[in-house]
MIPA-32675 format. One record per residue: residue in three letters; x, y negated, z of N, C-alpha, C in turn. Coordinates in steps of 0.1 Angstrom, whole numbers, padded with zeros to 4 digits, always signed. Atoms other than C-alpha are relative to their C-alpha. Example, Ala and Ser with C-alpha at 12.3 -4.5 7.8 and 13.67 -1.06 7.14 Angstrom:
2
Ala+0009+0012+0000+0123+0045+0078+0009-0012+0000 Ser-0009+0011+0000+0137+0011+0071-0008-0011+0008 
//
This chain:
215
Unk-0003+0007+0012-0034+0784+0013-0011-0011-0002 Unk+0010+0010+0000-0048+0751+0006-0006-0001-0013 Unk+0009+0003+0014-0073+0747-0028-0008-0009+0002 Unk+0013+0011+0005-0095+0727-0041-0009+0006-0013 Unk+0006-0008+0010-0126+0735-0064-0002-0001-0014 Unk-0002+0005+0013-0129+0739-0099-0015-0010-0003 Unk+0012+0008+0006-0151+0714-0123-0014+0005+0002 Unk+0014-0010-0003-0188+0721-0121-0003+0005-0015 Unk-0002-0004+0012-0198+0740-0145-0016+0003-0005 Unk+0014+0005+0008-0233+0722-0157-0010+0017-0001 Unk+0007-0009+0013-0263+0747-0166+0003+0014+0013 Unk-0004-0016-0007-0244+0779-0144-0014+0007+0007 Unk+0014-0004-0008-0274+0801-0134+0004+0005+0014 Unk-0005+0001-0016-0268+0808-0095-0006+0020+0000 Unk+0008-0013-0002-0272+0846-0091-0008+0006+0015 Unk+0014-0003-0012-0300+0861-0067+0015+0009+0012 Unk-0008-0012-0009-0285+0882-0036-0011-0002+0015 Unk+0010-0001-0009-0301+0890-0001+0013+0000+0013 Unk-0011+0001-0008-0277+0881+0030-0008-0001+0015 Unk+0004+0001-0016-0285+0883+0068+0014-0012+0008 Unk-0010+0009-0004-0277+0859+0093+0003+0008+0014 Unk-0008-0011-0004-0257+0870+0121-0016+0003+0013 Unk+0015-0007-0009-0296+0876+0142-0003+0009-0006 Unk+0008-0007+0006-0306+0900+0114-0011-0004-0007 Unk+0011-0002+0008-0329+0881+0096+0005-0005-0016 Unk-0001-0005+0015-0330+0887+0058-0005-0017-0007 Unk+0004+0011+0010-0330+0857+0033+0003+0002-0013 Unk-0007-0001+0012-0327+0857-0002+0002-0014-0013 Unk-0006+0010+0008-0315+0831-0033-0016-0003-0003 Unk+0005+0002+0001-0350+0834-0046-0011-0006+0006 Unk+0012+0007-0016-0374+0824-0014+0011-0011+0000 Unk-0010+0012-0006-0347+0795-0007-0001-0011-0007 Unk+0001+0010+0007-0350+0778-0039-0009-0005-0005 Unk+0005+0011+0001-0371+0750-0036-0007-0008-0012 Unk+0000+0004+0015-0391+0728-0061+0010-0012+0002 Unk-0007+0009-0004-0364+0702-0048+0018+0004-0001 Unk-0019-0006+0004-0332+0724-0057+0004+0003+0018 Unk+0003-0002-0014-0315+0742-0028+0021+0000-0004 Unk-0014+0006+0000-0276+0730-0018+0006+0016+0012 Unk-0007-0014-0012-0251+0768-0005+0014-0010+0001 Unk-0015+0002-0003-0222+0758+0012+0010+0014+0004 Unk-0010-0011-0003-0195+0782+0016+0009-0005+0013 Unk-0007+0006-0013-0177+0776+0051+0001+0012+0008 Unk-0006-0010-0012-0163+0794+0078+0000-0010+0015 Unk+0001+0006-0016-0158+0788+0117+0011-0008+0003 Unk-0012+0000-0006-0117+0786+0118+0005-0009-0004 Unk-0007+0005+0009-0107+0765+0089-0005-0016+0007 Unk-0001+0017-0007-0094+0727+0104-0008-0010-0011 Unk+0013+0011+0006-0117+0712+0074-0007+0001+0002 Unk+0019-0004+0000-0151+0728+0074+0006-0009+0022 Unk+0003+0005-0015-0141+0719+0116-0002-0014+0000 Unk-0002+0017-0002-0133+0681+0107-0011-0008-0005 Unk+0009+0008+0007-0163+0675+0084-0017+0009+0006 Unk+0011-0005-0004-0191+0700+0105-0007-0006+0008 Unk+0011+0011-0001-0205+0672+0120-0010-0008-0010 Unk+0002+0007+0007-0212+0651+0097-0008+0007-0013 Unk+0004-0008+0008-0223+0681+0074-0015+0000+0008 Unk+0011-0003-0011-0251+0688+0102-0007-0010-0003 Unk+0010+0013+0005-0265+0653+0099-0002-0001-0020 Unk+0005+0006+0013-0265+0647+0064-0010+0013-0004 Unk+0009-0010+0008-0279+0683+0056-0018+0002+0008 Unk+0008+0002-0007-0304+0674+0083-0012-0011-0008 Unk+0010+0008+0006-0316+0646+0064-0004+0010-0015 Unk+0005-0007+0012-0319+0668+0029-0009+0004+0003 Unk+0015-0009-0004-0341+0694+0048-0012-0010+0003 Unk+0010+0012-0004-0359+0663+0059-0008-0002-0010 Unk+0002+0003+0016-0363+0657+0021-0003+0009-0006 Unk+0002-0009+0010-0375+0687+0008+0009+0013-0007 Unk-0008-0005+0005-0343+0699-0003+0004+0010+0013 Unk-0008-0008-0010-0329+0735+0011+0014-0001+0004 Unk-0018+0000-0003-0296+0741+0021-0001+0017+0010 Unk-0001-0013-0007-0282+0776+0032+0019-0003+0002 Unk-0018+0000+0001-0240+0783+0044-0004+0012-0002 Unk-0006-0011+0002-0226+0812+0034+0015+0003+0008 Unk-0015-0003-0002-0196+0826+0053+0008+0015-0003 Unk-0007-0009+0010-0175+0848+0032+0014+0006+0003 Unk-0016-0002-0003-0142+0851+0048-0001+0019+0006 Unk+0003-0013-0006-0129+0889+0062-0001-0010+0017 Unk+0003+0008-0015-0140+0882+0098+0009+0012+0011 Unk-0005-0010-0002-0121+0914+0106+0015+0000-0001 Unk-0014+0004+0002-0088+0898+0094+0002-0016+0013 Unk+0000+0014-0010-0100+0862+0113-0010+0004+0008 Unk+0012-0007-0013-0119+0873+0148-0008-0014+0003 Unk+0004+0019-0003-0125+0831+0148-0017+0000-0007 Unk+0014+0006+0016-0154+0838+0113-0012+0013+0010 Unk+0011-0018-0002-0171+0873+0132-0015-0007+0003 Unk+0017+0003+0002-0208+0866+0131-0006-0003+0015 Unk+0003+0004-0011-0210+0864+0168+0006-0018+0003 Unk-0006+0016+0001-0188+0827+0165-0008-0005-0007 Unk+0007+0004+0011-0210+0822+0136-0010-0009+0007 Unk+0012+0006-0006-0237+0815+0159+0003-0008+0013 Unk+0001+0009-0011-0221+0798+0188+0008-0016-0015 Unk-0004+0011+0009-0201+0774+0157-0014-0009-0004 Unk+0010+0006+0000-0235+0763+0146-0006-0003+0013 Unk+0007+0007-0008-0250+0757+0179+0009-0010+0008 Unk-0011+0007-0007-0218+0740+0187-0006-0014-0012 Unk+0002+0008+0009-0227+0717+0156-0012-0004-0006 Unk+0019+0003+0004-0269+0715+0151+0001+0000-0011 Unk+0005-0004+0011-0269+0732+0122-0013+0004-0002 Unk+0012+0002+0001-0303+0731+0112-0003+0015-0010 Unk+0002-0008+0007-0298+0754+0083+0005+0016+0001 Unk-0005-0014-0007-0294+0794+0082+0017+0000-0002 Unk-0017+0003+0000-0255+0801+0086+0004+0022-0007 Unk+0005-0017+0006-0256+0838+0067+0014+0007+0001 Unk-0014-0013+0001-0228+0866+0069+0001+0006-0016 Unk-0005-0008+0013-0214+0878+0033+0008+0010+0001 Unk-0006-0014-0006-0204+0913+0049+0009+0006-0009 Unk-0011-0008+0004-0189+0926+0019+0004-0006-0013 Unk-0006+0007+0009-0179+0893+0001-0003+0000-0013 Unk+0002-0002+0013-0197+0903-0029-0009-0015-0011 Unk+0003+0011+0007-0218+0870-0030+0010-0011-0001 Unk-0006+0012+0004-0189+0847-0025+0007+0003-0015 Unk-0005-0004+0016-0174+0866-0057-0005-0001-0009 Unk+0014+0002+0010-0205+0866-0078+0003-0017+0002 Unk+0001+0010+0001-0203+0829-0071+0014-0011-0002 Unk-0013+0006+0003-0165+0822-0078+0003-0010+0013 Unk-0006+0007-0008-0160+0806-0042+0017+0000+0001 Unk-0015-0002-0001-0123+0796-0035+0002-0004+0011 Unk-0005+0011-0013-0123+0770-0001-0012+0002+0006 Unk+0009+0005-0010-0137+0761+0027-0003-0011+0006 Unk+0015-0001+0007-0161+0741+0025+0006+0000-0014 Unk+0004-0003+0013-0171+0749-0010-0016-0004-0007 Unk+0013+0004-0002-0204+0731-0020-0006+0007-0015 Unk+0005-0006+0018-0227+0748-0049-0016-0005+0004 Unk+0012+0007-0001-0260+0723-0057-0008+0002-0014 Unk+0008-0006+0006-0287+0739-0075-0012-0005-0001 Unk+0014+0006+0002-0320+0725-0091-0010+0017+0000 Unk+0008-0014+0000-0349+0744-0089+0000+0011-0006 Unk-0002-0003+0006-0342+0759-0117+0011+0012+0005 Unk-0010-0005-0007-0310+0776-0102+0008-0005-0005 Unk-0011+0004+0012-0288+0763-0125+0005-0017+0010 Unk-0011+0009-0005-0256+0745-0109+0000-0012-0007 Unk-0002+0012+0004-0253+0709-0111+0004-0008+0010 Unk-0010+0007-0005-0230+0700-0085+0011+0007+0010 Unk-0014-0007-0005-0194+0713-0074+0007-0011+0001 Unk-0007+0009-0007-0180+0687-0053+0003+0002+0016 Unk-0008-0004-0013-0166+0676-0022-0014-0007+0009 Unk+0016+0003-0010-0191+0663+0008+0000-0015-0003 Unk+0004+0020-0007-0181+0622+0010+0018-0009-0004 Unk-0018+0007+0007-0147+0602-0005-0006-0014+0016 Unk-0002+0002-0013-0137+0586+0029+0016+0002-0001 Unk-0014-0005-0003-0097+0574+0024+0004-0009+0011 Unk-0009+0006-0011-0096+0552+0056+0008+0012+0011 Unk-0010-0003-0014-0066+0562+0080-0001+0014-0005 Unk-0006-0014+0002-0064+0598+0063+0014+0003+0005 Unk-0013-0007-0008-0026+0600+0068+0001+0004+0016 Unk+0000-0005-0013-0022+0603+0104-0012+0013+0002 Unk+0014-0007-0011-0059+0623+0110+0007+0016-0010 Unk+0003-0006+0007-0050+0644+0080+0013+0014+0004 Unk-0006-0010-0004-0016+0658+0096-0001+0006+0010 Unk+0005-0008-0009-0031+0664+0129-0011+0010-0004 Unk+0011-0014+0001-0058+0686+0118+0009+0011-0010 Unk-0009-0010+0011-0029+0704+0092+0006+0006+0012 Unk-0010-0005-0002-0008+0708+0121-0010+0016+0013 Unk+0010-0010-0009-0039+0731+0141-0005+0019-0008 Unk-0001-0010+0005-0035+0756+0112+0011+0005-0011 Unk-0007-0002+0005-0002+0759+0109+0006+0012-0018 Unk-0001-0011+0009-0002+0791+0085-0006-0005-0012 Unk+0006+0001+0008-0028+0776+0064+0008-0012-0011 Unk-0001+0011+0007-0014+0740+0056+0013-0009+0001 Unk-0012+0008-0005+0021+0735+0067+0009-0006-0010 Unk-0010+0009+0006+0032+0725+0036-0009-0007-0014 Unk+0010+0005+0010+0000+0711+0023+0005-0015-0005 Unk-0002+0011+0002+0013+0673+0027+0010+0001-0010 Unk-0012+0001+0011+0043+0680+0003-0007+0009-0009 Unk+0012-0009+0009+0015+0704-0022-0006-0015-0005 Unk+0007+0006+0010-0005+0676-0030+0008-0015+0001 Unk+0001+0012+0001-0004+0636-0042-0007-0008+0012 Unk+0008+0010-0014-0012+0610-0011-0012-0004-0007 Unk+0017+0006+0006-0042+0601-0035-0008+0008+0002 Unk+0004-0009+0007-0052+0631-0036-0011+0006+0017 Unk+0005-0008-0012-0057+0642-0002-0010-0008+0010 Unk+0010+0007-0007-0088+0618+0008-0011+0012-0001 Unk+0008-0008+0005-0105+0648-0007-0002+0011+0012 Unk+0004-0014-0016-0102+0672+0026-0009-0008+0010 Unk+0010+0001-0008-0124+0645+0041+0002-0001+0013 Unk-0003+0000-0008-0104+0639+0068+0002-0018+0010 Unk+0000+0012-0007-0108+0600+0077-0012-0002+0010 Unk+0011+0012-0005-0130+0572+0093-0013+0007-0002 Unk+0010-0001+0007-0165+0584+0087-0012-0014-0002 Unk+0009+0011+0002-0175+0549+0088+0003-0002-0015 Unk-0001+0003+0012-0182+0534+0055-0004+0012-0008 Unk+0000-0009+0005-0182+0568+0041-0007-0001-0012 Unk+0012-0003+0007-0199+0577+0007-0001+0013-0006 Unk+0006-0011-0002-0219+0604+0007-0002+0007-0014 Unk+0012-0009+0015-0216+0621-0023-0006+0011-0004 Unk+0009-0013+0005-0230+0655-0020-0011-0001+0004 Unk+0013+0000+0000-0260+0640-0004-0005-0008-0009 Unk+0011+0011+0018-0265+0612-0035+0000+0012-0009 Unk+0002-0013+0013-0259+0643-0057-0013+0007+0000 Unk+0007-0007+0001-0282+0666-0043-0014-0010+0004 Unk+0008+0012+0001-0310+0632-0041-0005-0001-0014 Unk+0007+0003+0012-0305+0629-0076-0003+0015-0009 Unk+0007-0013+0008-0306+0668-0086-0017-0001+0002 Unk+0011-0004-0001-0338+0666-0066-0012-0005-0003 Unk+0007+0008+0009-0353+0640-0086-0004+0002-0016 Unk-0002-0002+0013-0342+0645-0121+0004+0012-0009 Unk-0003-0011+0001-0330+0679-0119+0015+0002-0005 Unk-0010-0002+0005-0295+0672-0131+0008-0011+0011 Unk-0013+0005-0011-0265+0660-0109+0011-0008-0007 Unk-0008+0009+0007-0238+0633-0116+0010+0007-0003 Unk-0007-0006+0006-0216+0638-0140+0017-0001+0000 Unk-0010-0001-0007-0186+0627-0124+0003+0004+0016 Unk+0003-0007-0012-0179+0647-0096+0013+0002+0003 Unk-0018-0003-0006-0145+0652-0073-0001+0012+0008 Unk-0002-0014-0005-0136+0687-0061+0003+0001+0013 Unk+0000+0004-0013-0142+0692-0026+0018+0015+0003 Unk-0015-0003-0005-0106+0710-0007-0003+0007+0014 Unk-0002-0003-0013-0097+0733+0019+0007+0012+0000 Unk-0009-0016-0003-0083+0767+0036-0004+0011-0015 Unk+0006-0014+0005-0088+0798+0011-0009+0006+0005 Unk+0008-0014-0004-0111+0821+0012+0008+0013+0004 Unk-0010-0010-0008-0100+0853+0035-0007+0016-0011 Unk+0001-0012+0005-0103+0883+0009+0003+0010+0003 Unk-0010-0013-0006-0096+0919+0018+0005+0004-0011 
//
């Protein structure tokens, strides 16, 4: 099923939890967050967006860490329903993509719930503070979406086959599926200006993608 995420919801305090990555080593909400605010993505291995925009995620969050700012993924999906999300892919998907940041297992889905995830990707940008201040999408990028937008729909048939007739042609620059030239980057200007001012812009576009795989 295709979604997209709700408004941000200013202020939200980010609750603590403690998640391993798929090596065994232990991280938690409170070591992670930064005096620079610390940016969770919600993603998975399988889903044709997090695949279309996991480059380009790698570099930009490459420059954040560069900047002070953390960044952690979360992957939430059952990995037991999709063999694509299992913790062993987890770790060849990031070395397939130089992910810089840890890439964590949510074993029994309790933190993507606690955190109201719905998609994949799902961005949640957090000032030091913990407190949410940005629920968007990665980068508004509408060159040449139509064509790129049904090849990558048609690689998860089950998920998106009747996403093009679901949404508005306007709508659907939001899966992030064009040009990445030109691009603008707005979850790295967001989480720039959380990590300056401590509050995040106030217009923000909902980032889009597969569901989350609940049991």
């Amino acid at each position: 099923m295709l979604l997209d995420t709700p408004i941000c919801d200013f202020g939200w305090k980010a609750p603590d939890f403690t998640l391993m990555d798929p090596n065994g080593r232990s991280y938690t909400l409170k070591d992670q967050l930064g005096g620079k605010g610390l940016l969770i993505a919600f993603i998975c291995n399988h889903c044709p967006y997090v695949k279309a925009i996991a480059g380009r995620l790698a570099a930009d969050t490459k420059e954040l860490i560069a900047e002070g700012i953390n960044v952690l993924a979360i992957m939430s999906n059952d990995y037991e329903r999709v063999a694509e999300d299992s913790p062993a892919n987890m770790l060849k998907f990031a070395g397939q993509h130089g992910f810089e940041f840890p890439y964590l297992v949510d074993e029994d889905q309790c933190v993507g719930k606690a955190y109201g995830a719905v998609c994949t990707p799902d961005f949640f940008g957090f000032n030091k503070d913990g407190r949410l201040q940005y629920r968007g999408r990665l980068e508004r990028d509408a060159k040449n979406w139509p064509p790129v937008f049904r090849k990558i729909a048609r690689q998860d048939k089950n998920e998106e086959q009747n996403a093009e007739s679901s949404y508005p042609h306007f709508a659907l620059d939001d899966a992030r599926m064009g040009d990445p030239a030109g691009r603008n980057r707005e979850l790295v200007n967001a989480m720039r200006q959380i990590a300056k001012t401590g509050e995040g812009p106030r217009e923000q576009s909902p980032s889009m993608g597969c569901s989350i795989k609940w049991r």
